[in-house]
C-alpha positions in Angstrom: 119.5 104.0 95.3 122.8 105.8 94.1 123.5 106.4 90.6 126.7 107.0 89.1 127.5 109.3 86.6 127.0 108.2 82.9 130.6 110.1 81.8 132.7 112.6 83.5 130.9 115.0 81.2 127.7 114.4 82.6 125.2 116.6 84.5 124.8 115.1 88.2 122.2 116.0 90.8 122.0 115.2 94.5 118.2 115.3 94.8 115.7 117.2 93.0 115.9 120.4 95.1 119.2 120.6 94.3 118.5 120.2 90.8 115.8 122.9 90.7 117.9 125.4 93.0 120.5 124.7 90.0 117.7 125.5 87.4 116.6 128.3 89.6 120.3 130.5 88.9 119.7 130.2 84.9 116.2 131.6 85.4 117.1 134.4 87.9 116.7 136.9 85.0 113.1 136.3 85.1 112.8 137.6 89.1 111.6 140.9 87.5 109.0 139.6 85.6 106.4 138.4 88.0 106.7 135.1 87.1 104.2 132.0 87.3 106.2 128.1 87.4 104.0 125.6 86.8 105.1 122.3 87.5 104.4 118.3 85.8 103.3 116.3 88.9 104.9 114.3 90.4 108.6 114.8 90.1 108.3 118.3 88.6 106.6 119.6 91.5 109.9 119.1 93.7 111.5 120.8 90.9 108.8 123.6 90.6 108.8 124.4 94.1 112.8 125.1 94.5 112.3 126.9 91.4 109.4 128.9 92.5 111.1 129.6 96.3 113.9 131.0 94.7 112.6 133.8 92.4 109.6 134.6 95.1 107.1 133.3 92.7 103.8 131.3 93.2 103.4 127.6 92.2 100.8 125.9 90.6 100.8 122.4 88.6 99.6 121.5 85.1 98.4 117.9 84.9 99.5 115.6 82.1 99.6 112.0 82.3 102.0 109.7 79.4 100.1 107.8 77.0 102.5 104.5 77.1 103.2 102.0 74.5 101.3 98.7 75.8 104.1 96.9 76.5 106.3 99.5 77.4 104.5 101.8 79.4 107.3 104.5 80.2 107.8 104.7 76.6 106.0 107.7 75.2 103.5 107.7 72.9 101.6 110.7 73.4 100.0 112.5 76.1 96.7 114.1 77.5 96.1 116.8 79.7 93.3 117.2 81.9 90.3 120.1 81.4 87.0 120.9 79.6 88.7 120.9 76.3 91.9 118.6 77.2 95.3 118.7 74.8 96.1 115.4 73.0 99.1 114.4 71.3 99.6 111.0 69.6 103.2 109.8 67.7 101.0 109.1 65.1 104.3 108.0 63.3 105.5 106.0 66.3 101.7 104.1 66.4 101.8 103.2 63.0 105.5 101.6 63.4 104.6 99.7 66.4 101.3 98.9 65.1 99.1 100.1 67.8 95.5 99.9 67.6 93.2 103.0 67.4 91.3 101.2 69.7 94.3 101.0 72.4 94.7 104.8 71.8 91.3 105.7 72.6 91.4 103.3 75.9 94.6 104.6 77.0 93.8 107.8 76.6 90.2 107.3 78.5 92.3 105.8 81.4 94.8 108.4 81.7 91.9 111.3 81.7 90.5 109.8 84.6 93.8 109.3 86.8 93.8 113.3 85.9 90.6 113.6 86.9 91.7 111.6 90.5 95.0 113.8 90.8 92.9 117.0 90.2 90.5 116.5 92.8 93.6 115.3 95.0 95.9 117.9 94.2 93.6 121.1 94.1 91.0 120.7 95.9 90.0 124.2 97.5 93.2 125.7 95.6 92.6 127.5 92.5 94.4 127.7 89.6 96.8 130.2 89.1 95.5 133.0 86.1 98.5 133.1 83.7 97.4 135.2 81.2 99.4 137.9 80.4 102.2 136.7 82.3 105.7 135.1 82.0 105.2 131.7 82.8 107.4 129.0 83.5 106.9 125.4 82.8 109.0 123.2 84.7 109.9 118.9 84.5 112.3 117.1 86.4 113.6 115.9 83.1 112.7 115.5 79.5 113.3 112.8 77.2 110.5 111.8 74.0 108.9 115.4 75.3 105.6 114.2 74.5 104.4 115.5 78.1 106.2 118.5 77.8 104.7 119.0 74.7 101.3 118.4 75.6 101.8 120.8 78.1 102.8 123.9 76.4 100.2 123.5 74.2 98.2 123.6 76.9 99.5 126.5 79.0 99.9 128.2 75.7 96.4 128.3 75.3 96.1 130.1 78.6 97.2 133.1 76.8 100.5 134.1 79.1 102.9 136.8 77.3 105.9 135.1 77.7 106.3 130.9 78.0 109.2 129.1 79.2 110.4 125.5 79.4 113.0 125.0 82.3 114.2 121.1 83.3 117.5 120.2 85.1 118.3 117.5 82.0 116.8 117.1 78.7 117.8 114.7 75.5 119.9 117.9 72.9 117.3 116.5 70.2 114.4 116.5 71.6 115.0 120.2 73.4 115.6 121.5 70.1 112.4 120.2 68.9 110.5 121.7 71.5 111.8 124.8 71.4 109.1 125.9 68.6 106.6 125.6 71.8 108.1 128.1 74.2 109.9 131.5 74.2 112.8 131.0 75.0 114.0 127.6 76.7 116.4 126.6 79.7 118.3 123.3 80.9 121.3 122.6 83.4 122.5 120.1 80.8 121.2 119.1 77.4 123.3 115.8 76.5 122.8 114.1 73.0 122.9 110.6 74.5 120.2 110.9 77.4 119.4 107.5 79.0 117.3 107.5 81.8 116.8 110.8 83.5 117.0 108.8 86.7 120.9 108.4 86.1 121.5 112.3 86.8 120.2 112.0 90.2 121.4 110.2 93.5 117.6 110.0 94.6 115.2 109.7 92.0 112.8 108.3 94.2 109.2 108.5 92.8 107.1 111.4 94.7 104.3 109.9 96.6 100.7 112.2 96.3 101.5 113.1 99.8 105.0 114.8 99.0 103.1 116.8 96.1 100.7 118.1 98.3 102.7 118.7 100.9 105.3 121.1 98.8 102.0 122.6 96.9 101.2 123.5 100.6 104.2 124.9 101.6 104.1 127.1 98.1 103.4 130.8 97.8 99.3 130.6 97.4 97.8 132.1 94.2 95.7 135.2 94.9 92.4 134.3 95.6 92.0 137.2 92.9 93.8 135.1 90.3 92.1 131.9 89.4 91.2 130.1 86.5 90.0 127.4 84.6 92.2 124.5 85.0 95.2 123.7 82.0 
């Protein structure tokens, strides 16, 4: 369904390969540098794999799932991602607001390891993960509002040990960019506007990306170098 733009002001995109073909100019300067993008699933991955045909680089995924507020489940609370030793974050400040059980966080956070668990196995399977250590690499959303994913995220990929990390979206809320930007090097949006909304307003199509679209643009993705892999993020 069309969306129209918020204020005259305001960043647009068509689609999300538009959107990361837009992202991709502001992180040409990187072409040099070898670079990895690693992508959130699902949207991200559309994102990612503009992004990664542009500046000849390989694409691989990180896997994070939103921990929701019960009853508003797109709302941010924390997140998980997926792995031996997975990264957690929990708005402790936000739970004790809303009054959210320990209990629910624990559940929740159960429940959303094991729909990572489903995606990896779905996602990956007979792909390895891409090695970034010691390289620049770029994490990439189709848009960021709380930043809880995106935060979770970093940490993770941070943890992988690459020399140089980067966190690229077409749209992110100004406040919440800036608070993130403690958890990369260096930091890159199309548009950064102080009153967000939904990210789904900056796009024509915002469709949700079925598993098939994922793996089908993972597919059609530069491969990592069967000399390159690594534990999962």
């Amino acid at each position: 369904m069309a969306r129209h733009r918020l204020n005259k002001n305001t960043a647009m995109f068509r689609d999300r390969k538009e959107a990361g073909e837009r992202l991709a100019a502001l992180l040409a300067h990187l072409r040099g540098e070898n670079p990895v993008v690693l992508a959130l699933p699902r949207g991200g991955v559309a994102i990612g794999a503009a992004v990664a045909k542009a500046l000849d680089a390989p694409l691989d995924i990180v896997l994070v799932r939103k921990i929701g507020v019960p009853w508003q489940p797109e709302l941010a609370l924390g997140a998980v991602t997926d792995g031996a030793a997975p990264e957690v974050f929990i708005d402790r400040r936000m739970a004790e607001a809303l009054a959210i059980s320990e209990h629910y966080i624990t559940e929740e956070t159960a429940r959303q390891t094991a729909e990572l668990e489903r995606r990896r196995q779905l996602y990956c399977a007979g792909r390895p993960a891409i090695d970034v250590a010691g390289k620049t690499a770029i994490l990439v959303d189709d848009g960021i509002a709380t930043g809880a994913t995106m935060r979770v995220a970093l940490r993770a990929v941070r943890r992988r040990g690459p020399q140089r990390l980067v966190l690229a979206a077409p749209v992110a809320a100004s406040d919440t960019l800036a608070a993130l930007k403690a958890e990369a090097d260096e930091a890159v949006c199309v548009a950064s506007p102080a009153g967000l909304g939904a990210i789904g307003f900056y796009y024509d199509d915002f469709h949700q990306l079925s598993d098939a679209e994922v793996i089908a643009l993972l597919a059609k993705a530069i491969p990592p170098s069967p000399l390159s892999g690594a534990t999962s993020a």
